[in-house]
Backbone as CSV, one residue per row, in Angstrom:
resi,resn,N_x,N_y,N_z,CA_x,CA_y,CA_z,C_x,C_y,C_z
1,UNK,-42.909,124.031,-22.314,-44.088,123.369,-21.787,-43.687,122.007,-21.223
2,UNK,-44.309,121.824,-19.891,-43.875,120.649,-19.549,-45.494,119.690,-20.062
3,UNK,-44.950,118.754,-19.766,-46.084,117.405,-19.768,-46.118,116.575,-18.791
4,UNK,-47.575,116.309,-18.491,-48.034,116.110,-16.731,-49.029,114.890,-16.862
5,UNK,-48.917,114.213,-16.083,-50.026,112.878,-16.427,-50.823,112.843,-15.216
6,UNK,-51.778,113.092,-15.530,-53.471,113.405,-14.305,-54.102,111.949,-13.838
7,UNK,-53.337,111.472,-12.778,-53.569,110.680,-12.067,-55.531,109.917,-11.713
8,UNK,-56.645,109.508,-12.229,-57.903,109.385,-11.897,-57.685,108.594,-11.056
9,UNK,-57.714,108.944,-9.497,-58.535,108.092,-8.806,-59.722,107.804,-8.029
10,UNK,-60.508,106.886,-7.901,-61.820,106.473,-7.935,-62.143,105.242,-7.174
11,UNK,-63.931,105.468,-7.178,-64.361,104.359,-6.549,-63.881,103.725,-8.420
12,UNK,-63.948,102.176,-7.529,-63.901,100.711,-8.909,-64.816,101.157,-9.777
13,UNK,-64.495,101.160,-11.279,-65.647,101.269,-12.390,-65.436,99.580,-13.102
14,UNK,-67.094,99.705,-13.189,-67.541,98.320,-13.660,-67.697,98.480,-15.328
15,UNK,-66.850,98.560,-16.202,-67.026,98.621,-17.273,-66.853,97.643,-18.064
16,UNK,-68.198,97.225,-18.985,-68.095,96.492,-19.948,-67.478,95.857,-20.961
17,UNK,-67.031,94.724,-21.402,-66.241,95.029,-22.848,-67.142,95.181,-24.199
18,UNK,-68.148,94.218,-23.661,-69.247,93.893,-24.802,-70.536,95.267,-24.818
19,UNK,-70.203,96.234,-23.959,-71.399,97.490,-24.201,-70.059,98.553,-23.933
20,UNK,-70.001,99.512,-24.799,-69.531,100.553,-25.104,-70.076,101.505,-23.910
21,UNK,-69.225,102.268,-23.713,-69.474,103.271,-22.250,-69.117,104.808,-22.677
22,UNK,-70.397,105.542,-22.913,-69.317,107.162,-23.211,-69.457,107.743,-22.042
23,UNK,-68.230,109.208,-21.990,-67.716,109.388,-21.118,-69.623,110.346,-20.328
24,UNK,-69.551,110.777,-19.552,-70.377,111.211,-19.062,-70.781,112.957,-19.397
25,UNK,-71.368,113.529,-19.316,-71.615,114.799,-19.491,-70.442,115.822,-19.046
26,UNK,-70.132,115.580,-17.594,-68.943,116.265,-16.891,-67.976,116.274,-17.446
27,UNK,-67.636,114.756,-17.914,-65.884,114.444,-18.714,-66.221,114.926,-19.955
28,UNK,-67.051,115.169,-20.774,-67.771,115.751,-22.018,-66.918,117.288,-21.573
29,UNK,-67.622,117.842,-20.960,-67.495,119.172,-20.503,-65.762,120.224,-20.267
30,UNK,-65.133,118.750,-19.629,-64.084,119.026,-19.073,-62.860,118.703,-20.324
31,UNK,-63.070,118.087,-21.062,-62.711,117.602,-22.441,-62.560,119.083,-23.106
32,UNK,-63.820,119.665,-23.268,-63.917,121.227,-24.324,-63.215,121.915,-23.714
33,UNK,-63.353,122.071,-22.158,-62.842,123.371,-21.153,-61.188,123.000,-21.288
34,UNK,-60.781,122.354,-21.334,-58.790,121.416,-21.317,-58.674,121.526,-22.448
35,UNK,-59.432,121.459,-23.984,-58.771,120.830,-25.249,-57.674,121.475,-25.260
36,UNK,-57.385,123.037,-25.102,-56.131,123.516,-25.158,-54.853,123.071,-24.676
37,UNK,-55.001,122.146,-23.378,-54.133,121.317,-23.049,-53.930,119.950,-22.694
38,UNK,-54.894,119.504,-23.575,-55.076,117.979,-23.400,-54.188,117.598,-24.258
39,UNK,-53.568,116.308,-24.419,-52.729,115.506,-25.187,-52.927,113.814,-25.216
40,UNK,-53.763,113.739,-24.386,-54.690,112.611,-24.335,-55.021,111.892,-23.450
41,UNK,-55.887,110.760,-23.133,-56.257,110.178,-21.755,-57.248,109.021,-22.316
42,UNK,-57.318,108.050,-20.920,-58.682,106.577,-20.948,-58.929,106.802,-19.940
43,UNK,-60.123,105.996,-20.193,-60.853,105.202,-18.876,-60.010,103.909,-18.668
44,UNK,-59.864,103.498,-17.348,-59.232,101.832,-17.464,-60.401,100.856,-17.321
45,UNK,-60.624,99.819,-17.280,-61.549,98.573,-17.324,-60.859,98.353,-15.516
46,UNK,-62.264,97.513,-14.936,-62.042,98.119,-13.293,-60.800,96.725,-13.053
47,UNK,-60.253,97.049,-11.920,-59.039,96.422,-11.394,-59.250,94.376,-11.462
48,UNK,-60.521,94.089,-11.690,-61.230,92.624,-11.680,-60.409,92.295,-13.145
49,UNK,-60.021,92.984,-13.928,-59.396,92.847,-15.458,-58.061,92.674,-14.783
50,UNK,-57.117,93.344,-13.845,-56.024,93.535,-13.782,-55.030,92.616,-13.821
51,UNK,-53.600,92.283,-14.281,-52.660,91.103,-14.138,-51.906,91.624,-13.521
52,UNK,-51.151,91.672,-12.337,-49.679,92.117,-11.849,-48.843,91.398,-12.143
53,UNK,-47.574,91.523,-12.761,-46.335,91.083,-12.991,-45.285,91.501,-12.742
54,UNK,-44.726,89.976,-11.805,-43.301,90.246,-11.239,-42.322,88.939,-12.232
55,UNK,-41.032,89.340,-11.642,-40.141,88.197,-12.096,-39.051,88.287,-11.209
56,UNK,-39.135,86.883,-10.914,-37.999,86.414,-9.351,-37.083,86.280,-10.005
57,UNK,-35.628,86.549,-9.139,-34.520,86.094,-9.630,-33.927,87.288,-10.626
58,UNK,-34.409,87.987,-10.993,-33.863,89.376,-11.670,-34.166,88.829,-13.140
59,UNK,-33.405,89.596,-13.981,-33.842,89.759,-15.305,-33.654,88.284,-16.089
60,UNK,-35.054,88.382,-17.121,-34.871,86.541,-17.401,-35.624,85.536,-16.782
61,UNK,-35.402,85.690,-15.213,-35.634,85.033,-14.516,-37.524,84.545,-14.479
62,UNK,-38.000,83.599,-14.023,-39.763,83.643,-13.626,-40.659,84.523,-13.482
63,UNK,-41.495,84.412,-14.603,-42.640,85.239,-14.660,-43.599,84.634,-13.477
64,UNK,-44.114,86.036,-12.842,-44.748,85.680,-11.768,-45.935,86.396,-12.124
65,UNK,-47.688,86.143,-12.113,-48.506,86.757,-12.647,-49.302,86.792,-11.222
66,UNK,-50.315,87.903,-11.163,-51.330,87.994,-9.879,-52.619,88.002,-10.607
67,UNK,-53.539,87.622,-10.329,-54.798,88.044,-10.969,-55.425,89.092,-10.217
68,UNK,-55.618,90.377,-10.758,-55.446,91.532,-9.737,-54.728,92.729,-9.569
69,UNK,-55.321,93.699,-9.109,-54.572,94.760,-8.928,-53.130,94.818,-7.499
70,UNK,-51.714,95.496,-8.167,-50.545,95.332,-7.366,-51.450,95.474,-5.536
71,UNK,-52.456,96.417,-5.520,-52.764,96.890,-4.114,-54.024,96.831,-4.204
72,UNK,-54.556,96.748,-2.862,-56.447,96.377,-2.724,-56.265,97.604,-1.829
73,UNK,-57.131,98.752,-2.368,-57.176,99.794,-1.896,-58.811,100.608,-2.203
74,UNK,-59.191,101.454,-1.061,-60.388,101.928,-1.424,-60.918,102.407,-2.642
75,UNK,-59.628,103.673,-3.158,-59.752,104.512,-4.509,-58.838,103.482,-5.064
76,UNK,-58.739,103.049,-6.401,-58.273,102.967,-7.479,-57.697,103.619,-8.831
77,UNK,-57.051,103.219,-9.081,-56.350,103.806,-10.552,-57.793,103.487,-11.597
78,UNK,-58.475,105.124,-11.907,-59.770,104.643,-13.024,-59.742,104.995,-14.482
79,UNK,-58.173,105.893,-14.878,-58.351,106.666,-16.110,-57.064,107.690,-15.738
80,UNK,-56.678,108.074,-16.850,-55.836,109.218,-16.751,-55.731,110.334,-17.705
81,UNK,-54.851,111.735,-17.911,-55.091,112.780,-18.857,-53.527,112.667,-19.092
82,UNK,-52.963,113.253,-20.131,-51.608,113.690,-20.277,-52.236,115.396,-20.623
83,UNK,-51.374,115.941,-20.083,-51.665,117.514,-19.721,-50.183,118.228,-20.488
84,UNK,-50.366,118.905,-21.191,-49.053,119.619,-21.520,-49.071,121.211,-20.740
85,UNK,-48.924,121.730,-19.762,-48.893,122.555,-19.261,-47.887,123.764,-19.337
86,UNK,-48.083,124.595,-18.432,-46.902,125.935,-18.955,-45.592,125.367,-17.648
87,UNK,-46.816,125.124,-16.469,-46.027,124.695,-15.374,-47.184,124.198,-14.148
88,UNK,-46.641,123.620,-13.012,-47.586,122.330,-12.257,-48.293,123.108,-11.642
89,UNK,-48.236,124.595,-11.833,-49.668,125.566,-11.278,-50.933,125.292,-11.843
90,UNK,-50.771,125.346,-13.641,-51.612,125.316,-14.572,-51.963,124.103,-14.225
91,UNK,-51.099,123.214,-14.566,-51.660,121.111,-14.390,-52.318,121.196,-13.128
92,UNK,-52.059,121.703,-12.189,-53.056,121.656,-10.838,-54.156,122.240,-11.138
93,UNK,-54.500,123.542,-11.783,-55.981,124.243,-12.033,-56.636,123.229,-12.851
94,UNK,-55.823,122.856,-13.914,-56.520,121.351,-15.070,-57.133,120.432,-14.326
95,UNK,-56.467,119.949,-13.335,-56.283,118.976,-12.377,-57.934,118.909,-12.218
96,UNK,-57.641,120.195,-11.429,-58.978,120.479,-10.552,-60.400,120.520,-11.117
97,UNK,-60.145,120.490,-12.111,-62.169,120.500,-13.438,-62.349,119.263,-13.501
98,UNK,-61.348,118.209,-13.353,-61.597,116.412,-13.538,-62.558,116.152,-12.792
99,UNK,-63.675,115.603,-13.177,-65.161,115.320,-12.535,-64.742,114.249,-11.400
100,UNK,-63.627,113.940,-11.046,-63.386,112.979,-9.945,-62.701,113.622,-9.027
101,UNK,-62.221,114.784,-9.155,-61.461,115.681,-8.066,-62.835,116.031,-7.445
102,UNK,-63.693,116.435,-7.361,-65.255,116.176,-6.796,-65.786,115.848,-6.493
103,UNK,-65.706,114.609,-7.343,-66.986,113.482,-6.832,-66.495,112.780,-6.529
104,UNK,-65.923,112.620,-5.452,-65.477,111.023,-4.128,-63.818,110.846,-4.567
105,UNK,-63.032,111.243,-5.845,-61.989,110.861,-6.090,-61.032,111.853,-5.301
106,UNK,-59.466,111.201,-6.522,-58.823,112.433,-5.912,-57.627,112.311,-7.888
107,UNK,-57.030,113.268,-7.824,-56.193,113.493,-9.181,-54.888,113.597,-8.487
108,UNK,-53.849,112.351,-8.970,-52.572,113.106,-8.676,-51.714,112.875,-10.137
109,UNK,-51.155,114.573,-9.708,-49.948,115.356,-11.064,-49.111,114.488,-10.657
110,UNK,-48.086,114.531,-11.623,-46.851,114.072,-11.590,-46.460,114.273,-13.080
111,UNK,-45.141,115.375,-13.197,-44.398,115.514,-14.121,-44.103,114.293,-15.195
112,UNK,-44.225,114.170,-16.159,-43.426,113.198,-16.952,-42.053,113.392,-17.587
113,UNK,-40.975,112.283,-17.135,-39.774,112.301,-17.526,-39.475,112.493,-19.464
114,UNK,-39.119,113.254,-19.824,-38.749,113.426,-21.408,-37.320,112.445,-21.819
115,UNK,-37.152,111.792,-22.078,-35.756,110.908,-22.378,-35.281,111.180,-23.835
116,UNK,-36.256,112.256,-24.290,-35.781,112.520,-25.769,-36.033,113.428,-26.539
């Protein structure tokens, strides 16, 4: 079995810290229909939370902070799944029940490296 990490991307979600947010009926849904191959996943807090960090000069060297996401882009990074699949046929059918492959988003697979 490989393991696959389900890319959410989305319009910006405005999520709270101080009011709790459950997932919606769909992600409810899609949760029961996957449990067999879910291995876990979030929502992220929208890109207005984000820090980018670089460091000049190579390792050691100056921390460089952005307030912000690395890219200002329409869809955003909103959440992700780790998928343990048979193979990236299956992670693509998984793919495809994510209530954002639908509604305005898009899901991208990508294998995860095992180092151990």
């Amino acid at each position: 079995m490989t393991t696959y990490l389900a890319l959410i991307y989305n319009t910006d979600q405005a999520w709270h810290d101080d009011v709790p947010v459950a997932p919606s009926e769909e992600y409810n849904e899609f949760g029961r229909a996957a449990a067999a191959v879910l291995r876990g996943g979030n929502a992220l807090h929208s890109t207005a939370t984000a820090t980018t960090v670089r460091v000049s000069g190579g390792k050691g060297g100056d921390i460089l902070t952005t307030d912000g996401p690395y890219a200002e882009t329409k869809e955003v990074l909103t959440g992700y799944y780790l998928l343990e699949c048979a193979d990236l046929e299956e992670a693509v059918k998984t793919a495809a029940m994510i209530p954002a492959a639908w509604n305005g988003g898009a899901i991208e697979v990508r294998p995860v490296v095992n180092f151990g």
